[in-house]
C-alpha positions as CSV (number, residue, x, y, z in Angstrom):
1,X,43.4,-44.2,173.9
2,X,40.3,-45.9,174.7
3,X,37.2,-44.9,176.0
4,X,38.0,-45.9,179.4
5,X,41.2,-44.8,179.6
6,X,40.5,-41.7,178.8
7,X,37.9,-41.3,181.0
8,X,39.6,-42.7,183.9
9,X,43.0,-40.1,183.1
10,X,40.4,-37.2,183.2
11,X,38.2,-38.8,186.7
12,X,42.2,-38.6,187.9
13,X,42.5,-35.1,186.9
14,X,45.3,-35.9,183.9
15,X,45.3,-35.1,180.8
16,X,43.7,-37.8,178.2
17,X,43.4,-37.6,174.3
18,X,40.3,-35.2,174.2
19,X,37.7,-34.8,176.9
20,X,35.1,-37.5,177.6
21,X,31.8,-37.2,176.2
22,X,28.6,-38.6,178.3
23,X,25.2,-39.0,177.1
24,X,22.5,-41.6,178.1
25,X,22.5,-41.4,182.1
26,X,19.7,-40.5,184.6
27,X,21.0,-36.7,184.4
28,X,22.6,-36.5,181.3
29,X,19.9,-38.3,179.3
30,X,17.7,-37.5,176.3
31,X,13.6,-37.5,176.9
32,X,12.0,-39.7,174.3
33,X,10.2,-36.8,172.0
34,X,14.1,-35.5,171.6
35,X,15.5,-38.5,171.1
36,X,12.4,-39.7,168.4
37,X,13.2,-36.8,166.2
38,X,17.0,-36.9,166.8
39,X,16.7,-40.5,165.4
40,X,14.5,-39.2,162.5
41,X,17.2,-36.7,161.2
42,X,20.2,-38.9,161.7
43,X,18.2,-41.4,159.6
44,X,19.0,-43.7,162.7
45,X,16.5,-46.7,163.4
46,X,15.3,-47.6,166.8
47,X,12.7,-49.0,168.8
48,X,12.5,-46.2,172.1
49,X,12.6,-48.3,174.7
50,X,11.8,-46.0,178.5
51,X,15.1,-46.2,180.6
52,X,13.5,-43.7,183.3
53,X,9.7,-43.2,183.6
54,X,8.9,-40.5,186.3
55,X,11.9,-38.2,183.6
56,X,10.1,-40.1,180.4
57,X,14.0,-40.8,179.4
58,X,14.9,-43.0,176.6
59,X,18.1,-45.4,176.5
60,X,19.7,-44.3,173.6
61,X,21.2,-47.1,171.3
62,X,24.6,-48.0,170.5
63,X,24.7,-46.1,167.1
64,X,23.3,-43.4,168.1
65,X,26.4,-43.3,171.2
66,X,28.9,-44.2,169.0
67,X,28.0,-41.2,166.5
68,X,28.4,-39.1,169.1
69,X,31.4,-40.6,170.7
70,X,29.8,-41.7,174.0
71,X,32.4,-42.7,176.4
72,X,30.6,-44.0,179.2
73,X,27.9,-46.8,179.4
74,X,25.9,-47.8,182.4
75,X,25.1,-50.7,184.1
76,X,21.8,-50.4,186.7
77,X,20.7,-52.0,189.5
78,X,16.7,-53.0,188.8
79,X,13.2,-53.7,191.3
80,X,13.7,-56.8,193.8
81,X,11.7,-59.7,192.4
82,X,8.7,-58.8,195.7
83,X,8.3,-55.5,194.1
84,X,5.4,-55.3,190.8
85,X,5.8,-51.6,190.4
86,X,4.3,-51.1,186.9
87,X,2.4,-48.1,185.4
88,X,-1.3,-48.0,185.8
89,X,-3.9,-45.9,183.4
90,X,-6.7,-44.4,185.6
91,X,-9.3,-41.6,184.8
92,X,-9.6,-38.9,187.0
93,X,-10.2,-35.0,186.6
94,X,-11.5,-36.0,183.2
95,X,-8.2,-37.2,181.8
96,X,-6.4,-40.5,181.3
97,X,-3.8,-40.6,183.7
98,X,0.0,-42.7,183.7
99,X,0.2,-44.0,187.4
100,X,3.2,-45.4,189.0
101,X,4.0,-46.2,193.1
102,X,7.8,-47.0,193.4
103,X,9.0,-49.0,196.7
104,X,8.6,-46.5,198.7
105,X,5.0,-45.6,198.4
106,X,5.5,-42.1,196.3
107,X,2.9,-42.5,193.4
108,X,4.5,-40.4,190.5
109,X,1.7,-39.1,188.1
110,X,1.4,-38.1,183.9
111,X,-1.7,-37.0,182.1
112,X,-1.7,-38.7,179.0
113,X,-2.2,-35.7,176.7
114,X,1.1,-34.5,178.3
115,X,3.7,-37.3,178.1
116,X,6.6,-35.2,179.3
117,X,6.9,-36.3,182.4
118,X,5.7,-37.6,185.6
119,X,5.1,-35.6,189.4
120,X,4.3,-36.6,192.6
121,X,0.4,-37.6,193.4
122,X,0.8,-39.2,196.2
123,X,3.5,-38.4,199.6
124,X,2.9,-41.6,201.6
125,X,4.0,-39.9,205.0
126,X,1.6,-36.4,204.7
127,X,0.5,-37.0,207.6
128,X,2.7,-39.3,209.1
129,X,4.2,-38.7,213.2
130,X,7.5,-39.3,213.7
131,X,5.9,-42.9,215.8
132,X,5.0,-44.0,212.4
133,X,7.9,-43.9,211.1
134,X,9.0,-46.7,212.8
135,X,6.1,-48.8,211.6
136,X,6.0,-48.0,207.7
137,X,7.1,-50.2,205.5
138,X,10.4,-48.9,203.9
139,X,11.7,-51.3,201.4
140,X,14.5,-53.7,202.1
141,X,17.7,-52.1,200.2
142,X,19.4,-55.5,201.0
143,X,17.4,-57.7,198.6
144,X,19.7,-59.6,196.6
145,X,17.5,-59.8,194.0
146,X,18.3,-56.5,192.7
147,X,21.2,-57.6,191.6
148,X,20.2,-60.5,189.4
149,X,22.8,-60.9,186.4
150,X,24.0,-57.4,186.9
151,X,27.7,-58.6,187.6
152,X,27.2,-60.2,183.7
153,X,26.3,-57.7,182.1
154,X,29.1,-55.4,183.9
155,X,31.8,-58.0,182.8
156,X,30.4,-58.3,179.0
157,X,30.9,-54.1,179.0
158,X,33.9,-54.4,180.0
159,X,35.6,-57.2,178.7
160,X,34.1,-56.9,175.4
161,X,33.7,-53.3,174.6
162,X,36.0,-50.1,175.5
163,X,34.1,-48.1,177.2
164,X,33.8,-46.3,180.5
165,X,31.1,-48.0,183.3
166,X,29.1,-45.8,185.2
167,X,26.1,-47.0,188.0
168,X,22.8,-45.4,187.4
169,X,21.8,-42.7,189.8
170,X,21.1,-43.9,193.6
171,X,22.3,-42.6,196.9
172,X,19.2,-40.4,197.6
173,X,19.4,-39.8,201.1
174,X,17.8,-36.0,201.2
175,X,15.1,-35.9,198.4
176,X,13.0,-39.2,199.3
177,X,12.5,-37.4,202.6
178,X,10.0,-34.5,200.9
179,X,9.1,-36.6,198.1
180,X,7.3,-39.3,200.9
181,X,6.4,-35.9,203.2
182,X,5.5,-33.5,201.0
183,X,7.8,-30.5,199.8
184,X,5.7,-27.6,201.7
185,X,5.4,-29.9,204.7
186,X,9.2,-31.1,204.8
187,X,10.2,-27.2,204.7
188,X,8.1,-27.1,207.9
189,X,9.7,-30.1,209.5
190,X,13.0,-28.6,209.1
191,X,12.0,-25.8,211.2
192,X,9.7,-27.1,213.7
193,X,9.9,-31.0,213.8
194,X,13.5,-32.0,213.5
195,X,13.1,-35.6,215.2
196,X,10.6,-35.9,212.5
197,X,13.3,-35.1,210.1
198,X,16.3,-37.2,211.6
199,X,14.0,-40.0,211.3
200,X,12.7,-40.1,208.1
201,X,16.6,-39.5,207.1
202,X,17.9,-42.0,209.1
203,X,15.5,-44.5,207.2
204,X,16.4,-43.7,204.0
205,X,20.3,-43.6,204.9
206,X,19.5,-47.1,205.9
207,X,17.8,-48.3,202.8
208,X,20.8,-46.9,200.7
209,X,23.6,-48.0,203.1
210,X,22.0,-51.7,202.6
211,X,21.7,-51.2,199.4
212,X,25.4,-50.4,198.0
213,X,26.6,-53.4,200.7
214,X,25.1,-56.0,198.1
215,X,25.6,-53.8,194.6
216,X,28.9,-53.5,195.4
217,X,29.8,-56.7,196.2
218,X,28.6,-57.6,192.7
219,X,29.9,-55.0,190.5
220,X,32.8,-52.7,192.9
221,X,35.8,-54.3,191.3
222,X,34.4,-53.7,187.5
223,X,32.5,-50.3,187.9
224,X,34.9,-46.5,187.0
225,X,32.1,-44.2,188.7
226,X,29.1,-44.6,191.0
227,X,26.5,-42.2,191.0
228,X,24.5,-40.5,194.1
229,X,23.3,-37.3,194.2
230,X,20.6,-34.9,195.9
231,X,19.4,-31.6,194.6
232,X,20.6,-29.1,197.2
233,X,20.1,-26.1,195.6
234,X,18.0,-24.2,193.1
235,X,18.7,-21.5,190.5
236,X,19.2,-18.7,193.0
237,X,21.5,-20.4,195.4
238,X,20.5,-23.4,198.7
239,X,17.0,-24.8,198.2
240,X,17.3,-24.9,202.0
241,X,19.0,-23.3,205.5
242,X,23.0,-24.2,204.5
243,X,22.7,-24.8,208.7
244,X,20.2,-27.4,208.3
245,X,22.1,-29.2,206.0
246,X,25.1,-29.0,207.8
247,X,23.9,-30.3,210.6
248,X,21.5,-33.3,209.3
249,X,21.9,-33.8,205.7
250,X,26.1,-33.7,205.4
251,X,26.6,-36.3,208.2
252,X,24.4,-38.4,206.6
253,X,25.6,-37.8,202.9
254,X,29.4,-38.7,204.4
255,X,28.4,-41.7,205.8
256,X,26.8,-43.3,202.7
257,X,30.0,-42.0,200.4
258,X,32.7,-43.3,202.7
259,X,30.3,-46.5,202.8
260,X,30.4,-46.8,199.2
261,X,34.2,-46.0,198.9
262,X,35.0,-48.7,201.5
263,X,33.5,-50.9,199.2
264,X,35.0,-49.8,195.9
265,X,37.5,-48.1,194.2
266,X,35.4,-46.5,191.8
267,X,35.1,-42.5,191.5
268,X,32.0,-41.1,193.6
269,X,29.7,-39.1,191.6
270,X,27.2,-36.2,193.2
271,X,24.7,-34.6,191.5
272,X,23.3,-31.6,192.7
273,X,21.5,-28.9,190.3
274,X,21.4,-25.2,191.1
275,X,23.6,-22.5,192.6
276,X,25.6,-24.8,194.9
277,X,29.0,-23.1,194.9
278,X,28.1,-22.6,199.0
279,X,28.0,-26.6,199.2
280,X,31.3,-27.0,197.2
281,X,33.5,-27.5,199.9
282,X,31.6,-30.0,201.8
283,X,31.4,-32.1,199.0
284,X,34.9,-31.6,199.2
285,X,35.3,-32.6,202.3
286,X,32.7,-35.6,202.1
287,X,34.7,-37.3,199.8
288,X,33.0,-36.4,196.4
289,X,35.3,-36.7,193.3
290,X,33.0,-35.5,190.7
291,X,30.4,-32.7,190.5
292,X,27.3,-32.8,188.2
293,X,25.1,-30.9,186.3
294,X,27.4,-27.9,186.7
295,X,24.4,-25.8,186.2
296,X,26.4,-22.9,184.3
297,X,23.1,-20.4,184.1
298,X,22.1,-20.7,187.9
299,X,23.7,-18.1,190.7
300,X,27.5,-17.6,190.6
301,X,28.4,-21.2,188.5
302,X,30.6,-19.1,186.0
303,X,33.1,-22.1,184.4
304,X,36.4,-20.0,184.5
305,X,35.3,-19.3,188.1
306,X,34.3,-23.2,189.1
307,X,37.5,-24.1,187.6
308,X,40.2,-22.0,188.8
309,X,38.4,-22.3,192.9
310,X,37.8,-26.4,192.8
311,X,39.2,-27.4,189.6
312,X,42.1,-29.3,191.4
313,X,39.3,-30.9,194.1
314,X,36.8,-31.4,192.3
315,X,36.2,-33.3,188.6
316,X,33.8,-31.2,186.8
317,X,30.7,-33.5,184.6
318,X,28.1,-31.4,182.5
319,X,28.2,-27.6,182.2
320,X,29.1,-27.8,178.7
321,X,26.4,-25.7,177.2
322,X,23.3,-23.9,178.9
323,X,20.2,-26.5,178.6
324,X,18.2,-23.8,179.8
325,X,18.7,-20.4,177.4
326,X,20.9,-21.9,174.7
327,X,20.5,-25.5,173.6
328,X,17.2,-25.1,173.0
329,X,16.8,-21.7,170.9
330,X,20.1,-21.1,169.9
331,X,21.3,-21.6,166.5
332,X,23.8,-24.6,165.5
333,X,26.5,-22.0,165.1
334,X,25.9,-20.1,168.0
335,X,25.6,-23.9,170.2
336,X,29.1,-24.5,168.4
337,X,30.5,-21.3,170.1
338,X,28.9,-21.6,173.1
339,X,30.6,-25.4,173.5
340,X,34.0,-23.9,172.6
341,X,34.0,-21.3,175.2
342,X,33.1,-23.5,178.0
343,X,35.4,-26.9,176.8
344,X,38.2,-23.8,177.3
345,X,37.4,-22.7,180.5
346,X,36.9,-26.5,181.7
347,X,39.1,-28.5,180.2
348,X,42.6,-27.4,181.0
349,X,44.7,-29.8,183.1
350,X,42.1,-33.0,182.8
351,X,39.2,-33.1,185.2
352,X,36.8,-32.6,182.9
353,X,33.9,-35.0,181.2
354,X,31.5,-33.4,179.0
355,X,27.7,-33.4,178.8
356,X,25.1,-30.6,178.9
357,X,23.4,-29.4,181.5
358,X,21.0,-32.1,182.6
359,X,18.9,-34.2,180.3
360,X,18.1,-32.9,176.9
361,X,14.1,-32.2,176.9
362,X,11.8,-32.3,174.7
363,X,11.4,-29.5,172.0
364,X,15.3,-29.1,171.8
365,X,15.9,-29.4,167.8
366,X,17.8,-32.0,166.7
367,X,20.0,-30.4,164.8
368,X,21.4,-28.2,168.2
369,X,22.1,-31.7,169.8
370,X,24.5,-32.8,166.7
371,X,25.9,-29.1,167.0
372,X,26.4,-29.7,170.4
373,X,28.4,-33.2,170.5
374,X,30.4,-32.4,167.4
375,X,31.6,-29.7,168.6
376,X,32.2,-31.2,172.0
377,X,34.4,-33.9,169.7
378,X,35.7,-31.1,167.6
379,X,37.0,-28.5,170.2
380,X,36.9,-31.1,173.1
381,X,40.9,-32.5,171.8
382,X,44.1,-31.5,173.6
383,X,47.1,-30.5,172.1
């Protein structure tokens, strides 16, 4: 069975070979401190080249992948040619600073004598009304020129190699709201300044709903999964009132995912972290096929649990080990047990890909990563 048939059987909730294995996406990545030691004890050579700044994720090479039996590779939009969005070094505070402003005017920040990763600096709309909205410059989701030679490099994936194509992450409806307002001040908006809030959304619904018009009509007919997602909910349960959402963000998030899926046949992929069993059935309902992190160690996300109540909805994608108390200071043998129990309480009956939960940070030891994806391989084969 190839890579992409098997991924496809479990994205249809059959049962392939062995269950798919994922590494090297926005959100189920490697940061580059991991991934420069992971190559020094595989005895692996590469040059790290950044695939996401503001997460400081590498793009892990093809030996690296194929050691690990990767069955997914991604193909990414990239800036419109009007957009010179590079990192700037500035002093301030004392310390030598990573700068970087991304289309919409968020400036994402790293202190040099951190490099782990970047936060927000700068919310463009602090102090924005809901007139100015109207009057900022959003950027234009329909500029072809994102696309340039993506259709290529889709076809050489898949008519030259076996695997499984996947879209980077996009689809950001929710988030780019409070990362342009200001988390504290968004949380306020949503209680006291809701045409605020439907406009700012509305904006950034339009950006995306432009923007998978003219991916798609590059790379729909090649592409297995597209990815969107928006974190809805934090270790605890909702990041936010369930009503609110409801209301304002689910409309929004339906419109955009029946969008894409008039545009494609390719599975739709949300990623949400946290306790967000509450938000399960909308996704449901919205049209989502596949759920991801599958953050196992937040509020009521047991796997025999998730399974048995969505499994036949609902693909699962992560959740194979806790990134949070495990991978990291378990160890190898206890990350090898830890993997078994949860490929058997998620794999039965397909509908299953494997991957941690979220990227793999820095400071998580080498060794537990090959512990992890060999025993993913090892236990992750049907009989």
């Amino acid at each position: 069975m190839t890579s992409r048939e098997r991924v496809i059987k479990a994205l249809n909730h059959e049962i392939p070979d062995r269950v798919p294995i994922d590494l090297g996406g926005f959100q189920t990545g490697i940061h580059k401190t991991a991934y420069g030691e992971l190559l020094a004890h595989l005895g692996i050579t590469d040059e790290i080249t950044i695939l996401d700044p503001v997460q400081q994720l590498a793009k892990p090479c093809e030996e690296v992948l194929e050691r690990f039996n990767v069955d997914i590779r991604y193909v990414c939009a990239h800036s419109p040619d009007s957009f010179r969005g590079q990192i700037e070094q500035n002093r301030r505070q004392g310390k030598l600073w990573h700068d970087l402003k991304d289309e919409f005017g968020v400036v994402w920040a790293m202190p040099d004598d951190q490099q782990l990763y970047m936060d927000i600096s700068h919310h463009p709309l602090a102090e924005a009304t809901v007139d100015d909205i109207a009057d900022y410059p959003f950027p234009d989701g329909s500029d072809l020129t994102r696309f340039t030679a993506v259709r290529q490099l889709a076809l050489q994936v898949r008519n030259e190699t076996p695997y499984a194509i996947s879209t980077g992450i996009g689809g950001v409806v929710y988030e780019y709201c409070w990362y342009m307002r200001g988390l504290e001040r968004w949380f306020m908006d949503m209680i006291e300044n809701i045409d605020f809030c439907e406009a700012l959304l509305d904006q950034t619904l339009k950006f995306w709903m432009d923007y998978y018009r003219g991916f798609m009509a590059e790379v729909g007919d090649i592409i297995d999964i597209v990815m969107i997602g928006d974190d809805l909910a934090g270790q605890h349960g909702p990041l936010f009132s369930p009503d609110f959402y409801r209301r304002f963000v689910k409309p929004r998030h339906k419109k955009i995912i029946q969008h894409i899926k008039s545009l494609t046949s390719a599975k739709i992929w949300y990623h949400t972290c946290g306790g967000c069993v509450e938000y399960i059935p909308d996704l449901i309902d919205n049209g989502i096929d596949i759920l991801n992190p599958v953050q196992i160690g937040a509020a009521n996300m047991n796997p025999e649990y998730l399974k048995n109540t969505f499994g036949r909805n609902i693909v699962f994608w992560g959740g194979g080990i806790d990134s949070q108390h495990v991978l990291p200071f378990a160890k190898p043998d206890e990350i090898r047990e830890h993997v078994r129990k949860n490929l058997e309480a998620f794999k039965p009956g397909g509908g299953y890909v494997f991957n941690s939960v979220h990227n793999i940070q820095a400071g998580v030891p080498a060794e537990n990563i090959v512990a992890m994806y060999d025993a993913a391989y090892e236990f992750g084969f049907y009989s």
